[in-house]
N, C-alpha and C positions, 0 to 999 in steps of 0.2 A: 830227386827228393832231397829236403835238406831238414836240417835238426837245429835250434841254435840253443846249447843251456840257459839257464837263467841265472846257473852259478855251478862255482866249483864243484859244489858237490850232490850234481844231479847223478851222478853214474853211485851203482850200488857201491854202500857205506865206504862214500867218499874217493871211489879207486877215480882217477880220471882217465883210467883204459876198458873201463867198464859201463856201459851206457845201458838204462832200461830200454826196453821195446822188445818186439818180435821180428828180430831181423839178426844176421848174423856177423855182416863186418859194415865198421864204417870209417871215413878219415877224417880227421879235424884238423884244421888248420890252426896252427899253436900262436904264429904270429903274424903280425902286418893290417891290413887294411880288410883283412878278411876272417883275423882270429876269434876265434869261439864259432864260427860256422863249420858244422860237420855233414857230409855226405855218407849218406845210406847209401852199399852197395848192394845192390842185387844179385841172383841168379845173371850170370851170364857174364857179359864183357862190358868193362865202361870207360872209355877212354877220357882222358884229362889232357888241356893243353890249351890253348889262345885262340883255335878259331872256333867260331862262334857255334859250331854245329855238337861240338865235343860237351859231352853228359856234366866235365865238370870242368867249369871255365876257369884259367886262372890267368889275370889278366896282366902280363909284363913280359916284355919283351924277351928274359933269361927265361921262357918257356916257348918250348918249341909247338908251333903251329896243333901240330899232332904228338906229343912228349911219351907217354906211358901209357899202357894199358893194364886194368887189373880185370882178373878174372875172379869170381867165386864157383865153385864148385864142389862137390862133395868130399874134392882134397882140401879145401880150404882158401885160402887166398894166395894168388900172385901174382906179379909183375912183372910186365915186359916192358921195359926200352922201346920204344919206336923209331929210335935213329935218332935221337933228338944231340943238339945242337950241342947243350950245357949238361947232359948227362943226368941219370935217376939217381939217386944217390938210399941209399938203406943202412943204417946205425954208421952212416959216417962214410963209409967205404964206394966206389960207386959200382954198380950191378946190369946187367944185361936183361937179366930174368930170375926168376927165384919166387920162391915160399915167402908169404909172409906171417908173422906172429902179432899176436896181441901186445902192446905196447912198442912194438919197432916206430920207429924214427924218420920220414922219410923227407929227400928235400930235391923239388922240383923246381927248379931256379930260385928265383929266392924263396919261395913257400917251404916251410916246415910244417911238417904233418906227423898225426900221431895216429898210428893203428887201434883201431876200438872193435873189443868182441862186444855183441849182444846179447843177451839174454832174457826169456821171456816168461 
């Protein structure tokens, strides 16, 4: 499932880490050939990477096959590494696995992504 704004300031008064709807996390891709598209996550696991079977596709070579998996959960959000090639990277730094928060930073080969909470 995907979201695409209409403008900056579709997420409550104006935040762009704040998205209306009834859902809890989602990712937005901040630049490229795919910015202002954002992905609702769901319950459960959703993995991201190049091949074609994966919930969110991102299509360039600097993404590995199978890249990252996030999970939601009643702890919140996180991310696991999947051995990828070019590394998950989170506010800069690159990560294995970990929590994540509302407005972190995330760059999966060339995509930059922005964490969004929901609220309904």
């Amino acid at each position: 499932m995907s979201w695409v704004p209409t403008s900056e300031t579709d997420g409550a008064a104006g935040s762009r880490t704040r998205l209306e709807g009834a859902f809890a996390w989602a990712l937005t891709v901040e630049n490229g050939p795919q910015a202002g598209l954002t992905y609702v996550l769901g319950p459960g696991n959703t993995v991201t990477g190049r091949a074609g079977n994966c919930e969110i596709f991102l299509a360039d070579v600097t993404v590995s096959r199978e890249h990252a998996r996030f999970s939601v959960d009643k702890g919140g959000l996180s991310v696991t590494d999947l051995g990828s090639t070019n590394g998950t990277y989170v506010n800069g730094g690159r990560h294995e696995a970990g929590k994540l928060s509302e407005g972190d930073d995330l760059m999966i080969g060339k995509f930059h992504l922005r964490v969004s909470r929901g609220h309904g």
